[in-house]
N, C-alpha and C positions, 0 to 999 in steps of 0.2 A: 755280324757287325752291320752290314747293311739293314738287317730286321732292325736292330735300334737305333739308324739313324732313321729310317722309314717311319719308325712307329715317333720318334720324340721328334720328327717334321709333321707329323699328322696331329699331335697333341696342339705342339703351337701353332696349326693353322686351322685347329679347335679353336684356343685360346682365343685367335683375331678374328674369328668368327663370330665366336660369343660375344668379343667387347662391342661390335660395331651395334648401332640402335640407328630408330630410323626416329624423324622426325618430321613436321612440318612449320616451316619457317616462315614467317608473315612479313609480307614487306608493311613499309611504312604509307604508300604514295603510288603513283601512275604518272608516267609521261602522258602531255597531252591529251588530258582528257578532256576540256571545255573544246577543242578545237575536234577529235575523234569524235564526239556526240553530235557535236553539230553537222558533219558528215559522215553520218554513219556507215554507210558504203564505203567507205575505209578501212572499216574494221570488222563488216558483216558482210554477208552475199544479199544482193537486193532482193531474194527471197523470203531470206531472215529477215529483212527489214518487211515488206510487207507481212507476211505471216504476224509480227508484233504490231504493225497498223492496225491489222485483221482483229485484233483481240484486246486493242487497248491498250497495249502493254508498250511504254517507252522503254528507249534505251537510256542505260544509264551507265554510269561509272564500271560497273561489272563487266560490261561485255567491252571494256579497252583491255585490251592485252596488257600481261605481265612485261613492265620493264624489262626489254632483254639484257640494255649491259648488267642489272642488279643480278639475271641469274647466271651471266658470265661470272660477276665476283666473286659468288656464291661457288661456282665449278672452280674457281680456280685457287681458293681458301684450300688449304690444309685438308688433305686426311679426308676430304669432301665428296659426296658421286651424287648429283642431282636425279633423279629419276624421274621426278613427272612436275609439271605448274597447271595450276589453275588459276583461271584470270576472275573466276566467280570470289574466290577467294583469296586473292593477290596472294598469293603463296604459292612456296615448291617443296616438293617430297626430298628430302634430303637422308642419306645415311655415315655414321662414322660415328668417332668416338664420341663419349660423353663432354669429354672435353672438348674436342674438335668443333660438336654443334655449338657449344656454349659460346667457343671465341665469335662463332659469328656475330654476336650482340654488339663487337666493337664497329661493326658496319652501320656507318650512320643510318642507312634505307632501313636495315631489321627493325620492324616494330617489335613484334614477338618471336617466340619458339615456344612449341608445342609438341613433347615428346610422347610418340605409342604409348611408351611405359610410364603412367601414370604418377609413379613409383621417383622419376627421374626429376620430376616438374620443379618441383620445391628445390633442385641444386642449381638449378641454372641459376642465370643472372634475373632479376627482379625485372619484371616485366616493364616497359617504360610508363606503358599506356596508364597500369593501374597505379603508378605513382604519382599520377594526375588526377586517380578519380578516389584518394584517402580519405576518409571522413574528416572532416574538419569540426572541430569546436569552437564557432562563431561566435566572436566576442564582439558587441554592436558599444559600443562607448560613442554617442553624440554628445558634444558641447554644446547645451541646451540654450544658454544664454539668455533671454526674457524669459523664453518658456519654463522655465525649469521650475518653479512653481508649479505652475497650471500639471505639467509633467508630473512632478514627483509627489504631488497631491495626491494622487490617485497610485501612488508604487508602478506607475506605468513603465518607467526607467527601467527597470528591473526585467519587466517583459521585454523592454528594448534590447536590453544587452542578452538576452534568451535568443536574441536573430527572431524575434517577432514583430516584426514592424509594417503588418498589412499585404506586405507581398503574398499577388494571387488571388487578394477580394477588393470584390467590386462594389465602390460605393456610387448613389446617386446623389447629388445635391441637388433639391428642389427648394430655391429661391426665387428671389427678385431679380437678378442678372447677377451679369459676373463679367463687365468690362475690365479691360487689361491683361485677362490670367492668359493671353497667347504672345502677350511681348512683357511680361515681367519676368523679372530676377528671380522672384523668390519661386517662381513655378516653374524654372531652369530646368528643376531637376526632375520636375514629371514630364516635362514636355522630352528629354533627354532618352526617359527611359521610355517612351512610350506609355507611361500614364495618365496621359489625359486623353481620354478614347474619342469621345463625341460629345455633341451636345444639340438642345433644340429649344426655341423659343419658342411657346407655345401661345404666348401674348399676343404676340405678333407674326406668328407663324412666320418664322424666318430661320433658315440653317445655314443661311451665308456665312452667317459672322459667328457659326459657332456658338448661339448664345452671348456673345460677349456684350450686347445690349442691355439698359435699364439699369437701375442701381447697384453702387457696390457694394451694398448688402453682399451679395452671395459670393463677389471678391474676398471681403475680409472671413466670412465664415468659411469657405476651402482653403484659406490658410493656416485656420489653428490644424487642421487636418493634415495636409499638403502641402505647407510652405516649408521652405526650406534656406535658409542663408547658414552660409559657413561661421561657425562660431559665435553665431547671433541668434538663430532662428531655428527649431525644429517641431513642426506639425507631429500631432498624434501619431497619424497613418502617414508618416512618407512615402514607403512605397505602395500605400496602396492604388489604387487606377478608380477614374475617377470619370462617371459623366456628368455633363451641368444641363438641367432645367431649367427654363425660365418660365416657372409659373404664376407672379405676382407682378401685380401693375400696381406700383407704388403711387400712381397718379389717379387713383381711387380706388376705393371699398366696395366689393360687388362678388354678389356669390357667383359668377360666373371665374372667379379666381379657383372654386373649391373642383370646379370642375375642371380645369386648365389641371390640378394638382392630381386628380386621379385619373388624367388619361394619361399626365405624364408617368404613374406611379404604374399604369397597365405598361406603356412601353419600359418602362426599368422592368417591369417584369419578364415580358417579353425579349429582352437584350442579358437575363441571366445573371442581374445583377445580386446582391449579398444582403445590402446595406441601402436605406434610404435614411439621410439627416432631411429634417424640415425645420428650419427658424422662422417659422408662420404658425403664424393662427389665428381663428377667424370666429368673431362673435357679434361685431357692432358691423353696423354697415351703413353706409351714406344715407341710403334709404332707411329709416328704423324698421321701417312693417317686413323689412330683410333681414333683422338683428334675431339673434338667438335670446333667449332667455336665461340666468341661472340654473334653472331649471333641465333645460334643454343638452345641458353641461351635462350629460347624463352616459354617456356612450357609445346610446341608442338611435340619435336624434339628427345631427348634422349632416350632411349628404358626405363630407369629406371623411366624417368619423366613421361612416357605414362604409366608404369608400376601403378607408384604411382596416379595417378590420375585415375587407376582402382580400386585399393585399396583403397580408400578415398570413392569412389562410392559405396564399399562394404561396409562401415560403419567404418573404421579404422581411427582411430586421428592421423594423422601423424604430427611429429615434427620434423624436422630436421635443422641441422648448416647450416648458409648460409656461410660457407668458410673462410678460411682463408688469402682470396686473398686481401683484400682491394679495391684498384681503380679497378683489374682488373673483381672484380665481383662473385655474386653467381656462386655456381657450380651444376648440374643436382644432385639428383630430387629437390632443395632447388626453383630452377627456375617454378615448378610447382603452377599453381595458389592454386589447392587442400591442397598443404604443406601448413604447417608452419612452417614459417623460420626465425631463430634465429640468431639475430647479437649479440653479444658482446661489454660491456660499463667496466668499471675499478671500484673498489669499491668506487668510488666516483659519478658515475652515468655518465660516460665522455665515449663518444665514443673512443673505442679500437683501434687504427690503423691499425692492421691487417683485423679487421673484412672484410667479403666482403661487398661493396656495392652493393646496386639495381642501375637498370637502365631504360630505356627505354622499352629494348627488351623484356623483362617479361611482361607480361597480365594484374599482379598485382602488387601492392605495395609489395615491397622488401627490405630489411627486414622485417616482419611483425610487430616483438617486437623484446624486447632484455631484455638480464639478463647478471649479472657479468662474465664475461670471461677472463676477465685479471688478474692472479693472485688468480684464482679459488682456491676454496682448493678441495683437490681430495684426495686420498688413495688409493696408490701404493700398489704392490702385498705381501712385506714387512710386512704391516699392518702399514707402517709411515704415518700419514698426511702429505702432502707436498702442494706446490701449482704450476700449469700448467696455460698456457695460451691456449686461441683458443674457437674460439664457438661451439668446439665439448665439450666444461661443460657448457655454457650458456645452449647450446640446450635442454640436459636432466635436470638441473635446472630447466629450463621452464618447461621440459615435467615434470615433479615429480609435479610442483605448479598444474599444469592440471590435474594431475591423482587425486589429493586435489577437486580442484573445480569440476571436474566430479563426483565423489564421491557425492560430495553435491546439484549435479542436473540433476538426470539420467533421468530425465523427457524432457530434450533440446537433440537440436540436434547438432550432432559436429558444425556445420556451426551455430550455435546461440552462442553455447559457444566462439567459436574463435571470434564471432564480439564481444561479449561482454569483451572479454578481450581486445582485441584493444581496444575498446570503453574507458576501463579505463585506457588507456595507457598515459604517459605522454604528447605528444606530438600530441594525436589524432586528432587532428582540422590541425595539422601542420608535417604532417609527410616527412620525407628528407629517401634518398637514406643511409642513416650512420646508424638511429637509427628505421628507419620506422615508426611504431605510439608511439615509444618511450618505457618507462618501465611499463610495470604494475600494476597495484594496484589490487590484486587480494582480499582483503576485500571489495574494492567499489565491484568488479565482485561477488562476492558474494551475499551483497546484492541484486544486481540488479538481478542476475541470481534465488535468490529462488523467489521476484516479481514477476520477468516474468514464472516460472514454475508454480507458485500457478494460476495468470490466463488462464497457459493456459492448465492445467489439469479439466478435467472433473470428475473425480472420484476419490477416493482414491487409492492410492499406499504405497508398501512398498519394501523396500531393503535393503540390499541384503535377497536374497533368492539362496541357503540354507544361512541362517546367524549363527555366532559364536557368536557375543559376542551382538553389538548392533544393534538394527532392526527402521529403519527409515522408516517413515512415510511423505507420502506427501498430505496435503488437496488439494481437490479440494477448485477452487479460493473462495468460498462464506463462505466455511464451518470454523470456530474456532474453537470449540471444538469435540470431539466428546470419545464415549465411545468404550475400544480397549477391546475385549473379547477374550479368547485364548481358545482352546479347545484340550485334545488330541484326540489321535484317536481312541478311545471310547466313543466322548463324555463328556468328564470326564471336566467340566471346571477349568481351571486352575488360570486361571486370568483375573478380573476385573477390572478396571481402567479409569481412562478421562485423556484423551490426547487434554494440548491446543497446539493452533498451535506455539505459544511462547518455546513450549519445545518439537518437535516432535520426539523422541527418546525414546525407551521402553530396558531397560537391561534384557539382556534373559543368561547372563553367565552362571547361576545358573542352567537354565531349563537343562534335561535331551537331552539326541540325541537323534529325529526321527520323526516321523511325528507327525501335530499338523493343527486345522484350527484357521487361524484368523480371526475375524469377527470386521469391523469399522461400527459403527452407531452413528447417527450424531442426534441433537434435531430435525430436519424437516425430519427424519427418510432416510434419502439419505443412503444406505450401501452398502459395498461390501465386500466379502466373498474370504479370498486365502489358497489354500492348502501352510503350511511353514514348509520346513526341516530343523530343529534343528542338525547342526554339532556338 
């Protein structure tokens, strides 16, 4: 009798043996940690603290100690036996049942639980952290209000509501000045997010004011782009980021303006910018023996056009007006084959009469495309909406839908996005000197543009990098779905998830700032690994 109570006491303390799993529990948070950094000697030996002097190496949030009342709570839960914390990784070793670990979750401090048995993971409670970082299906709906023409001319709406709206590219505008854009309304919302980087007057060599000097020419052109009013008003590129030029002295004509325009076009390059809009151009000059010729309209010829077609070579999109001359024709750098040049059509899709035409003497097709410039709406330095005429708001129209589409295919090269947008132009089989390959349709370009990216990327990508809000992912052409891992930089995983290629976008608003890796693995195990800063 005693052999079977022996023997059925040692089964079931088999039994509770067996049930019990270990885990590791992740807290949420740290006490005092701004106040322990700043005295570090609090929380290290003044050894450790030198020896990190020694090598560069600060202290940070890792080296504050584990909350101790959180792993009293922890000991004193249920069915619970702590055995070891780490303060590297705000966590402790915990063992008990499956149940047992799982009720921890109801402890507000628990970020996570992370059980050995791998096997265990999927019954716990859903992690909090990754309920924060779901993929979202970002639906952009603006109430266009004036713009909505100018907008849905071009199916740019379409890319809007795609969550493409220039977040991440950098445009330049080289204008005439751009007084008011740092106390107006309608630039609220760059100045807000941080999109209006810098700027510099190069007229007048002055960076006090921001550029905000000379005419507001270049006011009303970074609005079809960048303006923004609630229910009234929405620029092409809202979020794009934006520097301002002042390369034109509207108080004369002087080819020292062409020069002002490519040293500005060297620093946009040198500052890493995407995108350069120009509503200038230069042909006649006060002095004639400084005027260019017809002729000269050529590509080859104008110091700005040579200029730009250095800058195009360096990686810059340039967009520029093809003029406002009509019959008598583009004007330099618009006559550059490298440009992109903007004619102007009336909110009916009708060629502008002023617009310049193309011609002969150009290398390339001139006009490129065209967008509304007759009766544009713009906003004056005032903060009134009004509307101007000229392909100096076609041009940045265009360049805003650009800074959109490139946004959504940093995988191509300027020179693939440009044909592809012709490609979807209205007129493309049949293009004339008025409207060149005609209007675009920039949801076909879209399409066809992530197509062609996804075959001709080899590996995964992702952008932007550093990213704020959303982090875009590009498949290589074979792959569909695959698994997006996040890690910080400890290690510490963060988030788990499958990413199809039907919805490549991961929402990171939530996540904390600063380093992290990302890791994509795909079912035929293809991966790639990136260091990603969390702004």
């Amino acid at each position: 009798m005693f052999k079977k109570i022996l023997f059925f006491s040692s089964i079931c303390l088999h039994c509770l043996a067996f049930s019990q799993e270990d885990a590791w529990v992740y807290f949420s948070d740290k006490e005092n940690v701004a106040a322990s950094i700043a005295n570090p000697t609090s929380i290290l030996s003044q050894k450790a603290v030198d020896r990190k002097s020694n090598q560069g190496i600060v202290v940070d949030e890792r080296d504050v100690p584990v909350t101790e009342s959180y792993i009293t709570q922890v000991k004193n839960a249920t069915g619970i036996v702590v055995f070891a914390k780490s303060k590297w990784f705000n966590a402790v070793h915990v063992r008990g049942s499956e149940a047992d670990i799982n009720a921890l979750t109801s402890l507000g401090f628990v970020d996570s639980i992370d059980f050995a048995d791998d096997n265990l993971d999927g019954s716990r409670s859903v992690n909090p952290i990754e309920d924060k970082f779901e993929i979202e299906t970002t639906y952009v709906d603006f109430d266009y209000g004036n713009t909505q023409n100018q907008v849905e001319m071009l199916n740019l709406h379409l890319v809007h509501q795609a969550d493409y709206t220039g977040e991440g590219i950098t445009v330049a505008v080289l204008d005439a000045g751009f007084p008011a854009v740092n106390t107006m309304a309608a630039f609220q919302r760059l100045r807000d997010n941080g999109d209006l980087l810098d700027g510099y007057d190069f007229v007048d060599r002055n960076d006090d004011e921001f550029a905000f000097a000379g005419s507001s020419h270049g006011t009303k052109v970074l609005s079809t782009m960048g303006g923004f009013v609630q229910d009234e008003y929405v620029g092409t590129a809202p979020d794009a980021s934006y520097y301002l030029f002042r390369t034109e002295d509207v108080n004369s004509e002087n080819p020292v303006e062409e020069s002002y325009w490519v040293e500005a076009a060297e620093r946009a390059d040198s500052l890493g910018v995407d995108i350069v809009n120009t509503s200038l151009g230069y042909k006649g000059y006060d002095d004639t023996d400084y005027s260019y010729t017809n002729a000269d309209m050529n590509g080859l010829t104008a110091f700005i056009t040579r200029g730009a077609t250095i800058a195009a070579e360096k990686g810059l999109l340039l967009i520029n007006s093809a003029g406002n001359s009509g019959a008598s024709g583009v004007n330099a750098p618009a006559d550059a084959e490298a440009v992109f040049s903007i004619g102007a059509v009336d909110a009916n899709g009708d060629y502008a009469s002023f617009s310049s035409q193309g011609n002969n003497f150009q290398p390339s097709q001139k006009p490129d495309v065209t967008a509304r410039g007759a009766g544009s709406f713009v906003i004056g330095t005032n903060d009134v909406i009004v509307q101007n005429n000229g392909t100096s708001f076609s041009s940045p129209i265009l360049a805003g839908a650009m800074a959109c589409f490139k946004q959504a295919v940093p995988g191509l090269s300027n020179e693939q996005i440009k044909q592809i947008v012709r490609e979807s132009s209205s007129q493309f089989n049949t293009p004339d000197f008025f409207l060149g390959y005609g209007i675009p349709d920039f949801d076909q370009a879209l399409d066809e543009g992530l197509s062609l990216q996804a075959e001709e990327v080899i590996e995964f990508k992702i952008f932007p990098n550093p990213v704020l809000h959303q982090l875009q992912i590009i498949f290589p052409g074979t792959i569909d779905q695959a698994n997006f891992l996040l890690f910080d930089a400890i290690g510490k995983l963060v988030m788990d998830t499958t990413i199809q290629r039907t919805d490549l976008r991961v929402n990171l608003e939530q996540l904390s700032s600063g380093l992290y890796f990302a890791r994509l693995l795909s079912e035929s195990n293809k991966s790639n690994t990136f260091k990603l800063i969390k702004e």
